[in-house]
Phi, psi and omega in degrees: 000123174292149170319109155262185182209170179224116175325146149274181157314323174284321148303127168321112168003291191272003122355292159307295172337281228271328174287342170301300202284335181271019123129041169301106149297130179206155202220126184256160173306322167278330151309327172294357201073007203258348151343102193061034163287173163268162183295339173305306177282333171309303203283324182289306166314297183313327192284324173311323188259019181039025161241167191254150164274123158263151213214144161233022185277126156269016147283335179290344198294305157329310186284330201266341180284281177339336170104359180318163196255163088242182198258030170120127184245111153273103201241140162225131120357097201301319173280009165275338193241143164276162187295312178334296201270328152347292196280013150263327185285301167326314172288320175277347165292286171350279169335301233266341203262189197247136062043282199285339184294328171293347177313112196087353198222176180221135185251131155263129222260000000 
């Protein structure tokens, strides 16, 4: 089963876009209703809602040491990728992974 995801607050916008047209399901802070949520609640939506989080935030990285449950944290660097190759590396992660193998767990892309 592919990956969904749910952006944080911290990831760009025009992101969500661009993985929708290639036929990403993602979810942003403002579908969600989150908008200025804490991370804690982002991490508690994605898990409810089986998706993983992206994140280029190291507090979530943090919440995930700590032992918080989610259904999986997709983390980069903001500054490793252009948003160009950002929304290639999402997209073939999305594809290509398991849904239940990211549980609990964090990929660093």
């Amino acid at each position: 089963m592919a990956i969904t995801l749910h952006l944080d607050e911290n990831v760009h916008a025009t992101l969500a876009d661009a993985l929708r047209r290639r036929g990403i399901d993602v979810t942003t802070p403002f579908d969600a209703g989150l908008v200025g949520a804490s991370d804690e609640k982002h991490l508690e939506f994605a898990r409810k809602h089986g998706r993983a989080v992206m994140t280029h935030d190291p507090d979530l990285l943090r919440l995930h040491v700590r032992g918080e449950q989610h259904a999986g944290i997709a983390f980069c660097h903001a500054r490793k990728y252009s948003l160009r190759q950002l929304i290639s590396v999402l997209s073939r992660f999305a594809v290509s992974a398991n849904a239940s193998d990211i549980i609990g767990r964090v990929k660093y892309l």
